[in-house]
C-alpha positions as CSV (number, residue, x, y, z in Angstrom):
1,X,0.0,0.0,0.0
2,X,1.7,3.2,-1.1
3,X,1.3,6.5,0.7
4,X,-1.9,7.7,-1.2
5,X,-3.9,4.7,-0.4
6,X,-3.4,5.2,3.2
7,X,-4.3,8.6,2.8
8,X,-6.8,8.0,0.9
9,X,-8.3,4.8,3.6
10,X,-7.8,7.5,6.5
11,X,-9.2,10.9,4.8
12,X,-12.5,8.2,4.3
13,X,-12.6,7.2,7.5
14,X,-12.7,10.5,9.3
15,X,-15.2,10.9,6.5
16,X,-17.5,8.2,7.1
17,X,-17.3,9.1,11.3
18,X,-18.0,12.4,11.0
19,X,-20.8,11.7,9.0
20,X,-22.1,9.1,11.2
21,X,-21.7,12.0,14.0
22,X,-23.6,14.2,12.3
23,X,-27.1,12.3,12.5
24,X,-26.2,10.9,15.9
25,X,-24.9,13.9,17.5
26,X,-27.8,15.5,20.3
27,X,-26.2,19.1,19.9
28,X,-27.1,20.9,16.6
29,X,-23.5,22.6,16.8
30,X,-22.0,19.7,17.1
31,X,-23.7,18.4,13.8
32,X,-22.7,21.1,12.1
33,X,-19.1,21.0,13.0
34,X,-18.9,17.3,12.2
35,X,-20.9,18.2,8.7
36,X,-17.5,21.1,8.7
37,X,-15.0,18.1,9.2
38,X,-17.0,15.6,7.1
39,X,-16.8,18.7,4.2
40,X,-12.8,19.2,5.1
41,X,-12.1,15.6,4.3
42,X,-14.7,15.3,1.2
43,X,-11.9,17.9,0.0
44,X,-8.9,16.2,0.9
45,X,-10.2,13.1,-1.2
46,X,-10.8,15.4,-4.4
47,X,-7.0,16.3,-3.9
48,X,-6.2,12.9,-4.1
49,X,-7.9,12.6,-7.3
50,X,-6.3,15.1,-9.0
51,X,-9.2,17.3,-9.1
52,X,-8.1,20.8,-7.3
53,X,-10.7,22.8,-7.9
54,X,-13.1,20.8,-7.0
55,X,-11.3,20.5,-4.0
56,X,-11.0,24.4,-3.0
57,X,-14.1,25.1,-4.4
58,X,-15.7,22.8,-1.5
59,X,-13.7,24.4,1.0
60,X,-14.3,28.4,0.3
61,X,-18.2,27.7,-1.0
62,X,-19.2,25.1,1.8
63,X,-17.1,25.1,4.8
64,X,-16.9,29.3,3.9
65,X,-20.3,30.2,3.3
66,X,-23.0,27.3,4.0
67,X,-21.5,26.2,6.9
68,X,-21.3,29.9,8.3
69,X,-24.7,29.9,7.2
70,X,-26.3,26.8,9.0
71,X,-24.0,28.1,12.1
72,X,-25.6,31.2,12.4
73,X,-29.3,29.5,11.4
74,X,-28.8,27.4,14.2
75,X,-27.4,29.3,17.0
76,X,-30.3,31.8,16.2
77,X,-32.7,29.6,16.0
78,X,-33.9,28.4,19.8
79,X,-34.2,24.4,18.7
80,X,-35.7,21.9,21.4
81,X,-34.0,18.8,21.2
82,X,-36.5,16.9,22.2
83,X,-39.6,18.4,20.2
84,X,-37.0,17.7,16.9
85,X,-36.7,13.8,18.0
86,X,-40.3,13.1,18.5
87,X,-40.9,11.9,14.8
88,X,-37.7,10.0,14.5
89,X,-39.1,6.9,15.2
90,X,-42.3,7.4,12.5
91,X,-39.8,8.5,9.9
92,X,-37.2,5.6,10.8
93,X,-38.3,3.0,8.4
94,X,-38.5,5.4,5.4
95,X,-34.7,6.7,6.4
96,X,-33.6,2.9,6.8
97,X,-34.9,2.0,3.1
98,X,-33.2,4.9,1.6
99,X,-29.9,4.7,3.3
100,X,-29.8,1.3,2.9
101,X,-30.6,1.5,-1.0
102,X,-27.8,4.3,-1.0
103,X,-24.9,1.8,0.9
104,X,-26.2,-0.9,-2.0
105,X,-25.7,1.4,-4.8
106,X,-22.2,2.3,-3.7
107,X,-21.2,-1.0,-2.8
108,X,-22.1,-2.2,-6.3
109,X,-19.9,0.7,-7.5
110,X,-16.9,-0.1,-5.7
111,X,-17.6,-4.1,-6.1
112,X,-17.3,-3.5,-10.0
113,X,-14.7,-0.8,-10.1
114,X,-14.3,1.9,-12.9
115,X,-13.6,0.1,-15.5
116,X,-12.8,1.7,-18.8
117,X,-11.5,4.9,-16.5
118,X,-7.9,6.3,-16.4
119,X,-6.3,8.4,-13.8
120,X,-6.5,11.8,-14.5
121,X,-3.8,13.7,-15.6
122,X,-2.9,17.2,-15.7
123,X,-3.3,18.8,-18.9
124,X,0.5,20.5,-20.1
125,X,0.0,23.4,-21.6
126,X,3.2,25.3,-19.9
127,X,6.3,25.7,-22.5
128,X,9.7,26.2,-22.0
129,X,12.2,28.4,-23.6
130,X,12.8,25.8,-26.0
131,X,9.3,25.7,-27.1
132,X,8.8,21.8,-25.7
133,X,5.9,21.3,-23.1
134,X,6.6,21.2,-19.5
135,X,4.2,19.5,-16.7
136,X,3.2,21.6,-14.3
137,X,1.0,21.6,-11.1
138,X,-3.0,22.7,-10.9
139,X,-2.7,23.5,-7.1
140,X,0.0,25.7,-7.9
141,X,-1.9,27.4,-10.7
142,X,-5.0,27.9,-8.6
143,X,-3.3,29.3,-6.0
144,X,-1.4,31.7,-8.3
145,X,-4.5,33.1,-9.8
146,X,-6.3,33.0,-6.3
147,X,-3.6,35.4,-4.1
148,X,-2.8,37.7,-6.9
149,X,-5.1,38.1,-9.6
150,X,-8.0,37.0,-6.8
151,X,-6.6,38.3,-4.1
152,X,-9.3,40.7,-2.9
153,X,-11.9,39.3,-3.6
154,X,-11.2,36.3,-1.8
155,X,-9.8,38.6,1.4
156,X,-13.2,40.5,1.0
157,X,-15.2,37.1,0.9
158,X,-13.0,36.1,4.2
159,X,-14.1,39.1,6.1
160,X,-17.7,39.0,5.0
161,X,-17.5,35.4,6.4
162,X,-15.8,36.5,9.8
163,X,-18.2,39.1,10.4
164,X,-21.0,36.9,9.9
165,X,-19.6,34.2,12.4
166,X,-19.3,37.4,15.1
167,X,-23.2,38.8,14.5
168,X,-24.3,35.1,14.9
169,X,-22.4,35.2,18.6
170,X,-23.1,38.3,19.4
171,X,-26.8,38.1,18.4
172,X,-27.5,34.8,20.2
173,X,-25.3,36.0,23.3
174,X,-27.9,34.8,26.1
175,X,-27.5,35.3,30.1
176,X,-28.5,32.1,31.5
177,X,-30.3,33.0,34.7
178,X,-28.9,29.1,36.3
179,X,-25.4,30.6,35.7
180,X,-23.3,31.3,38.8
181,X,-20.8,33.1,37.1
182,X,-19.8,36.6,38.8
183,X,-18.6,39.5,36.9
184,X,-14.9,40.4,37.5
185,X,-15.1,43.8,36.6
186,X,-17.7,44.1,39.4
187,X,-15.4,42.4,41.8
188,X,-12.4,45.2,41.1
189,X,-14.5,47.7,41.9
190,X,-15.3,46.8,44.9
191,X,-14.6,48.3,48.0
192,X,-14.0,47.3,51.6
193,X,-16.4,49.9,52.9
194,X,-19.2,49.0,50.1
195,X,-19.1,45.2,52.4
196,X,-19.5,45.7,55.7
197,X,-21.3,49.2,57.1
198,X,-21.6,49.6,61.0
199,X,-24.8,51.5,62.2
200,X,-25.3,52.3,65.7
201,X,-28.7,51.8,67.1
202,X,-29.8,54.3,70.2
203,X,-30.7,52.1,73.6
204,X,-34.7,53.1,73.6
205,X,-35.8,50.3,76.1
206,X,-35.3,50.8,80.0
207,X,-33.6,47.9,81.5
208,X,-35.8,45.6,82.3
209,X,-35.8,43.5,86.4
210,X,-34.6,39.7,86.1
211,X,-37.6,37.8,86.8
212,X,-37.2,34.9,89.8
213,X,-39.0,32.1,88.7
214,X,-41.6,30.4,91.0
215,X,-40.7,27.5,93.3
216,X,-42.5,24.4,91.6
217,X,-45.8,23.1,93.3
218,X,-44.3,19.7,94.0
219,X,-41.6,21.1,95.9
220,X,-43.6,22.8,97.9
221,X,-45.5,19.6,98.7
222,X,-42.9,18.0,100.1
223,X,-41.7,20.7,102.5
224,X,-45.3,20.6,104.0
């Protein structure tokens, strides 16, 4: 097994985990990180494949925009966790067929192969001084054109993207009231005398006489 399969073997199997995560996961941020690193490694196996804009596409459209996107859906959006699971059961059966038709599909895929398919190759188009043709990279070429002829758009696509991630925090910044967290700017500013104050209360009442409690009536009885 050469270095590429294994890369390949391991890119799928984050793959296939963060997928499974992302239907079995109770927090809806947590889903839609995993969907992020499920995305991430979708990417990585396009690499592999020699198909590098596919690749970067999938990381500045998806992980860049529609993840930002179901972020700041979801931490807007108040979701009860257990109103969203009350159907799961009634829609189970129709979920099971179709996933299950899905891993048959794909199993007959990779059962038969690609036949008839070659790896892709990068197209040489690059010359020399000579005038022969010369190899050269598609990564390398995409990220040429993408830091200087597309360099700010993609910086103003970046920011646009950062901004959005901050108004989604900043909008669904809530004060739980079971928090016991204490302020620390409050606690700086506070003073000895703002802790303890001493008031002195005026004596009003007159002293009043000890009172001598009665002898008990059995007592008594027995001195007579």
């Amino acid at each position: 097994m050469d270095a590429k399969t294994a890369f390949f073997y391991l890119f799928a199997a984050v793959l296939l985990f963060a997928a499974f995560r992302v239907i079995t996961a109770r927090n809806p941020v947590h889903a839609v990180l995993n969907l992020i690193l499920a995305f991430s490694q979708a990417a990585a196996i396009w690499l592999l494949l020699k198909a590098e804009f596919l690749g970067i596409v999938l990381v500045l459209v998806y992980l860049g925009a529609v993840m930002v996107l179901f972020l700041f859906v979801v931490m807007m959006l108040d979701i009860k966790i257990d109103t969203v699971r009350q159907g799961f059961w009634r829609h189970f059966p129709l979920a099971a067929f179709i996933g299950a038709l899905i891993a048959f599909e794909m199993g007959a895929v990779l059962m038969t192969g690609f036949r008839g398919m070659e790896e892709p190759k990068a197209m040489a188009v690059a010359f020399d001084a000579a005038g022969k043709v010369i190899p050269y990279s598609n990564t390398k070429e995409l990220g040429k054109l993408l830091y200087t002829e597309y360099l700010f758009p993609v910086e103003i696509a970046a920011v646009i993207l950062l901004v959005a991630m901050i108004a989604a925090i900043a909008l669904t910044l809530r004060h739980r009231k079971d928090s016991k967290a204490v302020n620390p700017a409050q606690q700086i500013r506070v003073r000895a005398a703002d802790r303890l104050t001493v008031v002195k209360v005026p004596v009003t009442q007159k002293p009043v006489a000890p009172v001598v409690p009665e002898a008990e009536p059995a007592a008594e009885e027995k001195k007579q």
